[in-house]
N, CA and C atoms as an extended XYZ file, in Angstrom:
303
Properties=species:S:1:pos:R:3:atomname:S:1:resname:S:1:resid:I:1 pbc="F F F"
N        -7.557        4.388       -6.414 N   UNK     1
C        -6.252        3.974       -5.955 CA  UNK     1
C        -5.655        5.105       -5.127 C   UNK     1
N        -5.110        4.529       -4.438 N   UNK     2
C        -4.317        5.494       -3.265 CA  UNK     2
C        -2.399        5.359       -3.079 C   UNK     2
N        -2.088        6.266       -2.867 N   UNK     3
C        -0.667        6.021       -3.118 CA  UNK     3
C        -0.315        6.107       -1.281 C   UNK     3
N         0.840        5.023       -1.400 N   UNK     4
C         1.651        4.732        0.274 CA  UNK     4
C         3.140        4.558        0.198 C   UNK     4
N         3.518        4.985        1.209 N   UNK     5
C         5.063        4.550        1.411 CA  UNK     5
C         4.901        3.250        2.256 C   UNK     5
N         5.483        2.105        1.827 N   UNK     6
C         5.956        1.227        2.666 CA  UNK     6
C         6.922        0.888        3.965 C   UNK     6
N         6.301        1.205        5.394 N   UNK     7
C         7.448        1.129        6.417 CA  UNK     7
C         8.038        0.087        6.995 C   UNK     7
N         7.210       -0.906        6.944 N   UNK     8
C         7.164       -2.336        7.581 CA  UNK     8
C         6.616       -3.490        7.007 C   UNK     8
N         6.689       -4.320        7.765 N   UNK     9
C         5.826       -5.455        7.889 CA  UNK     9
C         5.174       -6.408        8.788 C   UNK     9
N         4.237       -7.053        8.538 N   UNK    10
C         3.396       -7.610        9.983 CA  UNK    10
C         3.800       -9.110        9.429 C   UNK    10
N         3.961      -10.102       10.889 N   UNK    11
C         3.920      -11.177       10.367 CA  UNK    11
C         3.482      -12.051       10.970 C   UNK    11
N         2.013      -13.210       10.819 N   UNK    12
C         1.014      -13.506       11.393 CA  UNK    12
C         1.829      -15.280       11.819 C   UNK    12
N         1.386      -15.749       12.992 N   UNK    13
C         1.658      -16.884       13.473 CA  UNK    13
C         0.322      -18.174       12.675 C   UNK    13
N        -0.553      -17.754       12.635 N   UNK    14
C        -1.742      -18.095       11.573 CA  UNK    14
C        -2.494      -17.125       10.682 C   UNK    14
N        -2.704      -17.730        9.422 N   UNK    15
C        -2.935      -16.979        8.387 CA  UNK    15
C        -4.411      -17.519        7.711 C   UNK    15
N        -5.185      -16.759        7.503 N   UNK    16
C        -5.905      -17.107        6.135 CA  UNK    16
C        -5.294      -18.233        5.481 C   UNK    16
N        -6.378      -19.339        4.503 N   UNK    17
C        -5.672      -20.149        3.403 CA  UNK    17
C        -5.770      -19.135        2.607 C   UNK    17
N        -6.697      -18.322        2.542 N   UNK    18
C        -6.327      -17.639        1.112 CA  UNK    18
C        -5.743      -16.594        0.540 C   UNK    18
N        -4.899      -15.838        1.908 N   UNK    19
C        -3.667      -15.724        1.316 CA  UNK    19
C        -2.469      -15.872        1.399 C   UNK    19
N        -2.298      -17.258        1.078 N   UNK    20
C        -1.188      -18.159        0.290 CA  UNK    20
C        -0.520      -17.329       -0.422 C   UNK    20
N         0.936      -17.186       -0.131 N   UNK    21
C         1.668      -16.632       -1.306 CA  UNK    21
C         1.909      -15.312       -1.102 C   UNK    21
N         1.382      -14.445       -0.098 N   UNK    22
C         1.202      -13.144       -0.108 CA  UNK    22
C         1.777      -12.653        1.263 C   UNK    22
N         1.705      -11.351        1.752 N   UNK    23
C         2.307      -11.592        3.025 CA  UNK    23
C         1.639       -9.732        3.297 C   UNK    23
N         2.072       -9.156        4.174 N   UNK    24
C         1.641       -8.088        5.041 CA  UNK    24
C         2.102       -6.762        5.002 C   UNK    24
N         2.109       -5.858        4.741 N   UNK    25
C         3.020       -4.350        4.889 CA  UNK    25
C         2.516       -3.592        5.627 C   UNK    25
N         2.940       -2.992        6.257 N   UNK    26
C         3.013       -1.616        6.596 CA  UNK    26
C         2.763       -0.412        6.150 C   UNK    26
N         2.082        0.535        5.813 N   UNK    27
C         2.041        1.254        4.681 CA  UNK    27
C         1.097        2.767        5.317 C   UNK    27
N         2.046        4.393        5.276 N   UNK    28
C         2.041        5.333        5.107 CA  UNK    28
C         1.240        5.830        4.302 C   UNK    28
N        -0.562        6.297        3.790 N   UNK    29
C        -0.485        7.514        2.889 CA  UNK    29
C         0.612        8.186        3.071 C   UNK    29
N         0.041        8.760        1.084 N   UNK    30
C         1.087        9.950        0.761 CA  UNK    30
C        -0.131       11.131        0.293 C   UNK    30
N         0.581       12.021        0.805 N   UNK    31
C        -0.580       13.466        0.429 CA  UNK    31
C        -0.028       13.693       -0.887 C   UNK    31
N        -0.633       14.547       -1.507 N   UNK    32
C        -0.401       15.172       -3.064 CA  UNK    32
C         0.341       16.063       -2.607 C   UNK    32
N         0.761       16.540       -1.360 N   UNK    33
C         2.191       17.349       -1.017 CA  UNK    33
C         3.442       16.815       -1.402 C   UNK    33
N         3.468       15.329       -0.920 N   UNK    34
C         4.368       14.745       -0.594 CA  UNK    34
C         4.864       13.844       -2.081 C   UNK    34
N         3.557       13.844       -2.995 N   UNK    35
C         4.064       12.614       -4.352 CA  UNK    35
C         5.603       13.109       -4.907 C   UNK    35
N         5.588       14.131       -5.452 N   UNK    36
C         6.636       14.636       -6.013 CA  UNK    36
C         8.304       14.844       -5.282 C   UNK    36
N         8.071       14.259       -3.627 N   UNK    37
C         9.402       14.101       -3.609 CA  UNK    37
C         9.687       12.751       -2.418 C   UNK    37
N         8.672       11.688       -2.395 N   UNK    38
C         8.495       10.677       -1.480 CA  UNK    38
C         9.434        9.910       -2.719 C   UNK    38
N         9.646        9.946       -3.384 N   UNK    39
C        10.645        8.421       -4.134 CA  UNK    39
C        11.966        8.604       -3.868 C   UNK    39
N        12.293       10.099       -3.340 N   UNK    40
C        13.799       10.044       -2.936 CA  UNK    40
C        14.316       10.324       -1.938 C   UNK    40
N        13.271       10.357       -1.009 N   UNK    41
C        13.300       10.438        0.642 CA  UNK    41
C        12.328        9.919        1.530 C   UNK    41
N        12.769       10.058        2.295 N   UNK    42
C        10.809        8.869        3.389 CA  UNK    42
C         9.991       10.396        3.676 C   UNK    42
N         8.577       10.051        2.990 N   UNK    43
C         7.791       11.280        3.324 CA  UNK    43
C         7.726       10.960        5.211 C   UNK    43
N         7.185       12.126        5.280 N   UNK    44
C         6.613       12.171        6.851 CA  UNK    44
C         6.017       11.636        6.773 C   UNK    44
N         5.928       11.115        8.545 N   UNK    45
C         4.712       10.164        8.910 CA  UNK    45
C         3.671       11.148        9.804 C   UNK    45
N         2.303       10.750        9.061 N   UNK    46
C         1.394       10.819       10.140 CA  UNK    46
C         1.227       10.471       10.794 C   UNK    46
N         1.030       10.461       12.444 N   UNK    47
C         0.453       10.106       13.622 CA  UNK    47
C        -0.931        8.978       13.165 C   UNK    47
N        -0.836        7.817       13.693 N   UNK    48
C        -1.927        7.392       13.478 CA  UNK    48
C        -2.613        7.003       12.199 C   UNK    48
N        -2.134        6.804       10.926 N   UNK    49
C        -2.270        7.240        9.564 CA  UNK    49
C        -1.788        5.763        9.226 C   UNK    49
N        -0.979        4.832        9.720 N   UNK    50
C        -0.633        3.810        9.217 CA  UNK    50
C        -1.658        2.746        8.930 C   UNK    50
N        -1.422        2.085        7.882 N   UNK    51
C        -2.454        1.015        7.579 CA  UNK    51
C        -1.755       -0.704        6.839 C   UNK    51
N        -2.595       -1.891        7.550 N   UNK    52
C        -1.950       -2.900        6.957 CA  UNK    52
C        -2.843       -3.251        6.008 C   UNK    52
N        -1.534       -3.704        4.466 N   UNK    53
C        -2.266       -3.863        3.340 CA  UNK    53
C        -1.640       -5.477        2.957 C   UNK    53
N        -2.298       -6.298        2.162 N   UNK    54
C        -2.237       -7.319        1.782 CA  UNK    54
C        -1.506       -7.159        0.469 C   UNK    54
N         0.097       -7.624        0.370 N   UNK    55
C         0.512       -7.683       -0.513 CA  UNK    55
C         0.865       -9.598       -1.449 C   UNK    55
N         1.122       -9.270       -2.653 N   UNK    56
C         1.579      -10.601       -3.325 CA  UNK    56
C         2.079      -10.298       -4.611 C   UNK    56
N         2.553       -8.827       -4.880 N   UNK    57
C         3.469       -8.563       -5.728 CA  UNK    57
C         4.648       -8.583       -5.499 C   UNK    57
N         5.314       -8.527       -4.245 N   UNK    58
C         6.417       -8.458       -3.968 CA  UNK    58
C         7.459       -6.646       -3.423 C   UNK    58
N         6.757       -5.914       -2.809 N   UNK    59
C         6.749       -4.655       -2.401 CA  UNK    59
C         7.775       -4.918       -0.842 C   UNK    59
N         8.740       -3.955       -1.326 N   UNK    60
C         9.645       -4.113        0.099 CA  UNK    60
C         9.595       -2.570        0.727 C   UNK    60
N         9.969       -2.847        1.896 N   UNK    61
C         9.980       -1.770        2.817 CA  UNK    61
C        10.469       -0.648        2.079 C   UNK    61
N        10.597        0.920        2.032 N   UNK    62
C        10.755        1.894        1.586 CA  UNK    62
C        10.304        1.847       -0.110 C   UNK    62
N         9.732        1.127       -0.631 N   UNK    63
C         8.636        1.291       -1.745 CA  UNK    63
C         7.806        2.251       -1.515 C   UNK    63
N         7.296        2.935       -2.551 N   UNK    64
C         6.438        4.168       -2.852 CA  UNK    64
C         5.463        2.357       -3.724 C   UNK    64
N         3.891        2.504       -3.292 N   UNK    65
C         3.183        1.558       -3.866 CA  UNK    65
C         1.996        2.120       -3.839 C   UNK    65
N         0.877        1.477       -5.223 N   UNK    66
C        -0.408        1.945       -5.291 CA  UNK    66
C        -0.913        1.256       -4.544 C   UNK    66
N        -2.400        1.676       -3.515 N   UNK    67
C        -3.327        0.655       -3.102 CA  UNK    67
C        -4.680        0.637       -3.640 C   UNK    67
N        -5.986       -0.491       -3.389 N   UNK    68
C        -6.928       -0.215       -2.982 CA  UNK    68
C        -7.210       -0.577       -1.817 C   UNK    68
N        -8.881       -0.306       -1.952 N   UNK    69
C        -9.652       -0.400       -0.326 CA  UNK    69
C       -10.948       -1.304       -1.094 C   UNK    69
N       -11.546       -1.579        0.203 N   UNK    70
C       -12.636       -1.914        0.184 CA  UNK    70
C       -13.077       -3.194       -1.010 C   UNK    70
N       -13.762       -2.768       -1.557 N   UNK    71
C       -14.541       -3.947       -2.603 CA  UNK    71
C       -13.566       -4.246       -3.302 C   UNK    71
N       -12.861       -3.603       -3.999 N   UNK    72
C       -11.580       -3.438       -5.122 CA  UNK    72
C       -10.664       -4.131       -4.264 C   UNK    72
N       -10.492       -4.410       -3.120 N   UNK    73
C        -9.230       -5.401       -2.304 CA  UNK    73
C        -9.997       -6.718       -2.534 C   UNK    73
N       -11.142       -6.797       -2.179 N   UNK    74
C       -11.580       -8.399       -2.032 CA  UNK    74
C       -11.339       -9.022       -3.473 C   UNK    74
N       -11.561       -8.237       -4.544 N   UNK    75
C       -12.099       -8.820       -6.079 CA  UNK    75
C       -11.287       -9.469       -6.627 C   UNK    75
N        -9.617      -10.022       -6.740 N   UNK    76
C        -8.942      -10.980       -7.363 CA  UNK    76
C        -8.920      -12.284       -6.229 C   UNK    76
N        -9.845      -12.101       -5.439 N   UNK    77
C        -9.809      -13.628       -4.508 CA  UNK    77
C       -11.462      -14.305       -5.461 C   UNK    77
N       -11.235      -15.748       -4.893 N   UNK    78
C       -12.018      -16.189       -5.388 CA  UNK    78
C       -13.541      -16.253       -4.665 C   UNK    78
N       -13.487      -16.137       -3.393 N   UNK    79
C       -14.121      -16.101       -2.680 CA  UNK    79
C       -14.473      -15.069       -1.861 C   UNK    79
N       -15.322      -14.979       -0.509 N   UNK    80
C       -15.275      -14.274        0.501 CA  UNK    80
C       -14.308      -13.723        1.346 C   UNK    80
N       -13.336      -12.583        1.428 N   UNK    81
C       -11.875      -12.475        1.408 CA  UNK    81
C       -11.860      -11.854        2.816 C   UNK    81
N       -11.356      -11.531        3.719 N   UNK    82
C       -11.249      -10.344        5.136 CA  UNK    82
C        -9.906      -10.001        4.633 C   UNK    82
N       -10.344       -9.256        3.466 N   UNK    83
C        -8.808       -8.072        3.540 CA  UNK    83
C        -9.362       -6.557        3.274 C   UNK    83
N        -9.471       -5.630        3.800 N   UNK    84
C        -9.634       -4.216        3.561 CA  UNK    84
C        -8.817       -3.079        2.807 C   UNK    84
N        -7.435       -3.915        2.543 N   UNK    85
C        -6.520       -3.117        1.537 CA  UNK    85
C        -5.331       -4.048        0.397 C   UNK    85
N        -5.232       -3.522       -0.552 N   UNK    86
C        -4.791       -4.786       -1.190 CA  UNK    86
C        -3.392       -3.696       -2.229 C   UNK    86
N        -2.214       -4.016       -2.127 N   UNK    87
C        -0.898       -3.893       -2.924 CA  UNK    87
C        -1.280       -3.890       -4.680 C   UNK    87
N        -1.614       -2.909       -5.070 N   UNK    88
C        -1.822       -3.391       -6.737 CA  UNK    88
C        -0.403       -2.967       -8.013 C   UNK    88
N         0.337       -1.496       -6.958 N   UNK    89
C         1.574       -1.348       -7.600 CA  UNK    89
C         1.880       -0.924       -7.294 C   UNK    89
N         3.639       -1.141       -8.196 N   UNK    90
C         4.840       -0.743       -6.921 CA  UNK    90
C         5.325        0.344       -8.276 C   UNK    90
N         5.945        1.559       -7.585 N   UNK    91
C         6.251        2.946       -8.711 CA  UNK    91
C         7.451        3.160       -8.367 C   UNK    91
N         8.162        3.318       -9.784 N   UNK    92
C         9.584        3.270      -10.178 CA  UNK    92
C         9.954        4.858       -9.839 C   UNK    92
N         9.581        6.088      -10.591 N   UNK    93
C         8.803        7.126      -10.216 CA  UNK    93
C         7.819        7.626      -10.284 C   UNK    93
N         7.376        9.170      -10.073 N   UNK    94
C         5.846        9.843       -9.785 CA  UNK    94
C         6.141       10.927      -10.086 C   UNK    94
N         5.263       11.836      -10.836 N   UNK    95
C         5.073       13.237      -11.307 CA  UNK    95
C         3.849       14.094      -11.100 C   UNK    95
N         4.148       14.317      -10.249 N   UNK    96
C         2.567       15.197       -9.910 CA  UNK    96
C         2.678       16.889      -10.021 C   UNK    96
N         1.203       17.157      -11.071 N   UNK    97
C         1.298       18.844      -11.576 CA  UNK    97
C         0.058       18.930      -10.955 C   UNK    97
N        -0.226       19.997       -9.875 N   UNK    98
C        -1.342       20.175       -9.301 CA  UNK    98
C        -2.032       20.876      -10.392 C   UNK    98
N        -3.166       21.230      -10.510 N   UNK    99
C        -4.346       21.781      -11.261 CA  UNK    99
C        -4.139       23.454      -10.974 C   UNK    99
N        -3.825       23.954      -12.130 N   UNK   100
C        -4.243       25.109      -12.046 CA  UNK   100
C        -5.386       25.989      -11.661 C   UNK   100
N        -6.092       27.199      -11.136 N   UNK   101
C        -7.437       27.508      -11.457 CA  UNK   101
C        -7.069       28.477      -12.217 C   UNK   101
């Protein structure tokens, strides 16, 4: 899982049937710089870094949200899916303690 800020949204004139119910975001990585203070300000944006993810939890713009990729996006469809990133959760807050050596 990967953590994103939510900036936007895309919105398609034709859609997939299968996803019904769901709709499009916009969505920022967040570096492990940025976890510990992206819930109370908009982290920076990377250049080029934006990615659209398939949501159907209900994630609005300036949400801090978990994603996946790849295989882990297709797997709650029933079928053969064309989605490459998929909305799995939305975070109230985040606490991140980097690793000591």
């Amino acid at each position: 899982m990967r953590i994103g800020h939510v900036i936007g949204k895309v919105t398609f004139s034709v859609q997939e049937e299968a996803f019904h119910g769901g709709r499009w975001l916009v969505v920022n990585p967040i570096t492990t710089d940025q976890i510990n203070t992206c819930i109370n300000k908009q982290p920076e944006v990377t250049p080029n870094s934006s990615l659209v993810i398939y949501d159907n939890i209900g994630a609005r713009e300036g949400d801090i949200i978990g994603y996946v990729e790849g295989a882990e996006a297709t797997a709650p469809f029933d079928g053969p899916c064309p989605v490459d990133a998929m909305n799995i959760a939305i975070f109230d807050t985040l606490k991140y303690t980097p690793p000591t050596n």
